[in-house]
One Martini backbone bead per residue (centre of mass of N, CA, C, O) as a GRO file, in nm:
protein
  141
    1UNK     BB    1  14.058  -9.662  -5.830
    2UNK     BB    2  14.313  -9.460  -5.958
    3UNK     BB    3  14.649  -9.357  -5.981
    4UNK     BB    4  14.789  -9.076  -6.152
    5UNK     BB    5  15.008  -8.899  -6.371
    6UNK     BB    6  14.922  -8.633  -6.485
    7UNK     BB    7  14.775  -8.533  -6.790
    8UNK     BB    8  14.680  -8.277  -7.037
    9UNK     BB    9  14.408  -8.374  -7.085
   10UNK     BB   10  14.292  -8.291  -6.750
   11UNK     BB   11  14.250  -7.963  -6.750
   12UNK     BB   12  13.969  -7.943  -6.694
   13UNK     BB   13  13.897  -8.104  -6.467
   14UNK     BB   14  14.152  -7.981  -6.280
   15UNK     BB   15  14.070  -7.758  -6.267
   16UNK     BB   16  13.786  -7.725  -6.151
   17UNK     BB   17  13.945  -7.850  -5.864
   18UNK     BB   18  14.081  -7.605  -5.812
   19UNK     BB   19  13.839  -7.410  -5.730
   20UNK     BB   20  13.765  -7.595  -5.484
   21UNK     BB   21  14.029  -7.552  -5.324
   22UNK     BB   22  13.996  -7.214  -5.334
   23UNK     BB   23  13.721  -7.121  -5.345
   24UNK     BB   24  13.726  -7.002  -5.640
   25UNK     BB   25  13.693  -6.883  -5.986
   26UNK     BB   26  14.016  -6.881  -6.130
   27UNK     BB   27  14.027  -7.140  -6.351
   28UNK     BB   28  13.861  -7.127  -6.573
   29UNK     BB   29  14.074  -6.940  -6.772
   30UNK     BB   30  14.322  -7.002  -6.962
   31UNK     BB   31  14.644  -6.941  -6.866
   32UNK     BB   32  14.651  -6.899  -6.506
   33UNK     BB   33  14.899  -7.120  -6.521
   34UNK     BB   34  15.151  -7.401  -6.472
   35UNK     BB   35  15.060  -7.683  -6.577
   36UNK     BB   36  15.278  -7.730  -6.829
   37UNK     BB   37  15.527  -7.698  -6.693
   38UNK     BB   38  15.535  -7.893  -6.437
   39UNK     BB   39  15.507  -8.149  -6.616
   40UNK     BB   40  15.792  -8.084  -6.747
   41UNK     BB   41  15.917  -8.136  -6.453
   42UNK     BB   42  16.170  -8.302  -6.298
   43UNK     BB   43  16.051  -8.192  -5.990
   44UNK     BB   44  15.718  -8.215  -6.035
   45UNK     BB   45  15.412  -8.327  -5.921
   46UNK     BB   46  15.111  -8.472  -6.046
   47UNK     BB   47  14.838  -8.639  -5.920
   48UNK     BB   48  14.543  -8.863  -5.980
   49UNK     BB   49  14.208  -8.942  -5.905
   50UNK     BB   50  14.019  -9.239  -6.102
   51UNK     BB   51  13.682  -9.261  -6.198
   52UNK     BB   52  13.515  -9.341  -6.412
   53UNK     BB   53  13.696  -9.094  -6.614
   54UNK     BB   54  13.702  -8.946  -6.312
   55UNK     BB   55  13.827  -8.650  -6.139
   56UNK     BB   56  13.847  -8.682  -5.762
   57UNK     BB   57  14.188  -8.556  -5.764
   58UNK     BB   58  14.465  -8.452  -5.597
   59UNK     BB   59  14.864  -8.405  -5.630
   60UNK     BB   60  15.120  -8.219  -5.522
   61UNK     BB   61  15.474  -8.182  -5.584
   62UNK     BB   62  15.854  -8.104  -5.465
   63UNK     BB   63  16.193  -8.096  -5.565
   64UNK     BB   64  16.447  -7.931  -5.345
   65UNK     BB   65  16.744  -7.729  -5.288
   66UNK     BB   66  16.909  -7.683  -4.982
   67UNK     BB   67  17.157  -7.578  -4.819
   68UNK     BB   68  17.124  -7.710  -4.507
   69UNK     BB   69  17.109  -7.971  -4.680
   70UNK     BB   70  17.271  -8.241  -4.855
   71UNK     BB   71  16.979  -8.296  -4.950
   72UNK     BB   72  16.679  -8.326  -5.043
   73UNK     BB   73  16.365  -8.199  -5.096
   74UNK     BB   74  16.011  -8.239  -5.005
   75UNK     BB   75  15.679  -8.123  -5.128
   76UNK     BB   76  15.342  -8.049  -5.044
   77UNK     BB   77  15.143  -7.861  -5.231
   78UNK     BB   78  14.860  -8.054  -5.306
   79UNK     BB   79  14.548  -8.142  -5.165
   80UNK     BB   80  14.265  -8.323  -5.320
   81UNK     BB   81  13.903  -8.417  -5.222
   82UNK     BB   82  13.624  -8.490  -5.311
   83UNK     BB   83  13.413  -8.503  -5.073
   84UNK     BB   84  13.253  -8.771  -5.163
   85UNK     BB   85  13.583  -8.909  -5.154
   86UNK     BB   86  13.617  -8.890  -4.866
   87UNK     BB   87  13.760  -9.166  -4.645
   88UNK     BB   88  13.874  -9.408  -4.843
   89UNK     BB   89  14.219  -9.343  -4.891
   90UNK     BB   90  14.321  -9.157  -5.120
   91UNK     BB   91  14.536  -8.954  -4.922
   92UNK     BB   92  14.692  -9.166  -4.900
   93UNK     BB   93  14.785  -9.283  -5.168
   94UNK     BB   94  14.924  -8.974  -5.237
   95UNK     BB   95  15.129  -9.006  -5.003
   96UNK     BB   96  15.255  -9.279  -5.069
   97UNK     BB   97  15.381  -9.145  -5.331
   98UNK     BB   98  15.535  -8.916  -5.259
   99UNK     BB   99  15.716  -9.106  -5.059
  100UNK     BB  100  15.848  -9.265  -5.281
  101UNK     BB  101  15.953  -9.036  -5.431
  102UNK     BB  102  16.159  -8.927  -5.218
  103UNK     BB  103  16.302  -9.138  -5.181
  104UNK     BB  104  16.425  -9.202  -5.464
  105UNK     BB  105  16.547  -8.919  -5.426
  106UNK     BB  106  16.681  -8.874  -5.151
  107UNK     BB  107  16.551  -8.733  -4.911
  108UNK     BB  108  16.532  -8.606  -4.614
  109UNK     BB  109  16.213  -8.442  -4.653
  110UNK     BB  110  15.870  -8.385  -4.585
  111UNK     BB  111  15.688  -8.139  -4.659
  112UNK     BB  112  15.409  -7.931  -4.510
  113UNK     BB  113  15.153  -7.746  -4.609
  114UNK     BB  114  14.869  -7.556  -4.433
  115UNK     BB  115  14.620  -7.399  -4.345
  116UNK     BB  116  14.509  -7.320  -4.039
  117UNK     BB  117  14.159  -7.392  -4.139
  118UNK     BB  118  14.276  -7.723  -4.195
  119UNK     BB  119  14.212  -7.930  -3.966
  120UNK     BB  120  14.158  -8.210  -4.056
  121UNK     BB  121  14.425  -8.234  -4.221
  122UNK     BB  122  14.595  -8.193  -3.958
  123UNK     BB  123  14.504  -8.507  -3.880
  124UNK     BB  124  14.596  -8.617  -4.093
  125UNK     BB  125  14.896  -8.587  -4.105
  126UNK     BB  126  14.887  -8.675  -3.762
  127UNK     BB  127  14.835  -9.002  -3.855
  128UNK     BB  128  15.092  -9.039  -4.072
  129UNK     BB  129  15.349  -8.891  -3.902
  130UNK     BB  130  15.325  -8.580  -3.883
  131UNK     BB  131  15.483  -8.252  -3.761
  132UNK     BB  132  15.413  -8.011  -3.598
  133UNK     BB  133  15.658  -7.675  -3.616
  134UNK     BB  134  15.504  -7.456  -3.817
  135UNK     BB  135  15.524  -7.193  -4.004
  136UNK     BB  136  15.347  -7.005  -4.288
  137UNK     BB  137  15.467  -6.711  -4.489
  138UNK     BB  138  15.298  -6.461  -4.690
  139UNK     BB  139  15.368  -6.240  -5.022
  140UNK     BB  140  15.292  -6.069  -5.221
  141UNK     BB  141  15.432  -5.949  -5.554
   0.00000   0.00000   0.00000
């Protein structure tokens, strides 16, 4: 299992997995996502976890700058591993990259969103030592 930073070729591979992370057909489509936009972007990072040249797992990242600190956050925007390699440590390996990177950027901290009912993620999270400390609320616009 190697983990590797996506490229445009694994579009439909992981689109898959984008359905499953989400839980509806959603990503079926062509041209429904900012995939392409992503990839080229300085601030933004893709990963994905790769195994026998299936497409197992990803982690999206983002660093950008906020008023209130002096230097860049990072964010986990998005981890998901396919069911059946979820406990091998693919999720520490994606999160461990991405602590890299971030360090790397000279981040001052690393956050994660993650939605109320994915209790077990939240267990992973703080056994990486990260702290739960607060809400996130969104609105459609």
């Amino acid at each position: 299992m190697a983990i590797r930073k996506a490229k445009s070729e694994d579009y439909n591979q992981l689109m898959v997995l984008y359905n499953d992370f989400v839980g509806e057909d959603r990503y079926s489509k062509h041209n429904g996502d900012s995939f392409k936009e992503v990839l080229k972007s300085p601030d933004n990072y893709v990963f994905v976890a790769e195994e026998n040249g299936k497409i197992i797992g990803f982690a999206t990242a983002s660093i950008r700058i906020l008023v209130r600190y002096v230097k860049p956050i990072a964010e986990l925007d998005e981890l998901f591993v396919v069911e059946e390699f979820r406990k091998h440590g693919i999720g520490k390996k994606f999160m461990q990259k991405i602590e890299e990177i971030a360090k790397k950027r000279d981040c001052y901290r690393l956050y994660i969103a993650s939605a109320s009912r994915f209790e077990v993620a939240h267990k992973f999270y703080g056994g990486l030592g990260y702290t739960n400390y607060g809400f996130h609320f969104y609105k459609n616009l």
